[in-house]
ROLODREN-450631 format. One line per 10 residues: number of its first residue (from 1); for each residue x, y, z of N, C-alpha, C. Coordinates in steps of 0.05 Angstrom, whole numbers, plus 5000, padded with zeros to 4 digits. Layout:
NUM	X Y Z X Y Z X Y Z  ...
This chain:
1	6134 7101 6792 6146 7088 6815 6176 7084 6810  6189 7096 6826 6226 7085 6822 6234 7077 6846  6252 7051 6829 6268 7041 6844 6288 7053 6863  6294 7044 6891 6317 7049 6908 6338 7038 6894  6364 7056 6899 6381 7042 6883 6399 7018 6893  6385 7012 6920 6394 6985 6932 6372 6958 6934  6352 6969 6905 6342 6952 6908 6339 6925 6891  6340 6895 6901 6353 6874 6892 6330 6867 6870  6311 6883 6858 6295 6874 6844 6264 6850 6852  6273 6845 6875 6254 6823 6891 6250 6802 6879
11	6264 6790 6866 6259 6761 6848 6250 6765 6823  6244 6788 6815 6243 6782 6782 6268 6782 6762  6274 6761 6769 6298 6750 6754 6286 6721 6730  6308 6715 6715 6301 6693 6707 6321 6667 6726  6337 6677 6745 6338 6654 6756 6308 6648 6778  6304 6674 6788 6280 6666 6807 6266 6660 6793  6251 6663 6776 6229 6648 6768 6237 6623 6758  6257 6611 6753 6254 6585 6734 6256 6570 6762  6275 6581 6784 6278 6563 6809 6246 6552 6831  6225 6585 6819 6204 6581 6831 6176 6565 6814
21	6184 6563 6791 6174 6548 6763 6175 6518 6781  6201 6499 6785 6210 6489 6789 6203 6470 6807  6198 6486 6840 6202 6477 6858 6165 6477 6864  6152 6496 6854 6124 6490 6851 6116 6462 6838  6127 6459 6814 6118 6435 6804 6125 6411 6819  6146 6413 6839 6156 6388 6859 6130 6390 6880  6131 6412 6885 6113 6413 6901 6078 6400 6901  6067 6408 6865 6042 6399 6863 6046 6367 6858  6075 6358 6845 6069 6331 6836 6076 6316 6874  6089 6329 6880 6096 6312 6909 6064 6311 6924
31	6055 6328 6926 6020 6325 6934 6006 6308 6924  6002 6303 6900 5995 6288 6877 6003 6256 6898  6026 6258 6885 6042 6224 6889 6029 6225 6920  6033 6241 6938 6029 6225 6967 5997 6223 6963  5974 6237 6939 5944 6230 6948 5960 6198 6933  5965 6194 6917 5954 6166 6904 5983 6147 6921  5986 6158 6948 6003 6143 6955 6027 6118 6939  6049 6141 6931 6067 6131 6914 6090 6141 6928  6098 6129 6951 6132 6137 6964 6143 6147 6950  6157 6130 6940 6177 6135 6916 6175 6152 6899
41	6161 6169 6888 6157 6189 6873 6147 6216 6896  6148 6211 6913 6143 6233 6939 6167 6239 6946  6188 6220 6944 6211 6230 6947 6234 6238 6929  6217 6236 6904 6237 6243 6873 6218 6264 6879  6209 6273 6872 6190 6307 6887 6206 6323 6908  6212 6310 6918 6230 6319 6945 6255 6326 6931  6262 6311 6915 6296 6317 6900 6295 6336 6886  6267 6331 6871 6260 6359 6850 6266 6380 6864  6258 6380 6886 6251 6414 6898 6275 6416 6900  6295 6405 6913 6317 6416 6915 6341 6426 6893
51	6331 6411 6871 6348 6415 6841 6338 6446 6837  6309 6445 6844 6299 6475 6835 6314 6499 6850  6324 6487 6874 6340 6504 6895 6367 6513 6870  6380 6495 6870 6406 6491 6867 6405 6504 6839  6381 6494 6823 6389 6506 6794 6384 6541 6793  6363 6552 6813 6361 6579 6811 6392 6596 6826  6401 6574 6842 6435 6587 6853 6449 6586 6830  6447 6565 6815 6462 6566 6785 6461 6582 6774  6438 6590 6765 6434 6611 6745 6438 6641 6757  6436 6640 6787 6440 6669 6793 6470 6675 6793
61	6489 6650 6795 6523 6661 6792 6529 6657 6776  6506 6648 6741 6509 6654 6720 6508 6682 6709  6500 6689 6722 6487 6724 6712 6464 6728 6708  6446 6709 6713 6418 6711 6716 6403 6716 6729  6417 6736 6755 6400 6744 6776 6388 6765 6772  6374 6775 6801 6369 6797 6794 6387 6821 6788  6419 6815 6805 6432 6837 6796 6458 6835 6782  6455 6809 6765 6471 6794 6746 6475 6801 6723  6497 6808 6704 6506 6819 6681 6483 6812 6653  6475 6790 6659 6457 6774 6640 6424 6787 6630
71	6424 6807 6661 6393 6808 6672 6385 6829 6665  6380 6851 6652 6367 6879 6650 6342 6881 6664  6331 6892 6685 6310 6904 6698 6292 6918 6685  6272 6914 6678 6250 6924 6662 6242 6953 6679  6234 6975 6670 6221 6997 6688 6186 7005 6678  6176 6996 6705 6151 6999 6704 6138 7021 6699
């Protein structure tokens, strides 16, 4: 299988995955907190996800993207 050579890799990066690492776990603990009805931690869940946002933008204008100096593309 070969790549197009315009192609962005589709998220296998290490910024995508740590951002989707991330925003999953906001996600299962925010579920969590609203079964045992805990506001306040439904909405630090809520902040999480968005750190997960912000930190996978981080790391991708670190060079951690998929088509970031940092990143070598594995070939299947």
């Amino acid at each position: 299988m070969s790549n197009h050579i315009g192609d962005p890799g589709h998220g296998h990066s290490p910024a995508a995955w740590t951002a989707v690492v991330i925003m999953l776990l906001a996600f299962v603990l925010g579920t969590l907190f609203f079964w045992l009805d805990m506001p306040a931690l439904v909405w630090a869940s809520a902040g999480l996800l968005v750190v997960g946002a912000i930190v996978g933008w981080a790391m991708s204008k670190a060079g951690y993207g998929a088509n970031g100096p940092k990143y070598a593309s594995k070939q299947h």
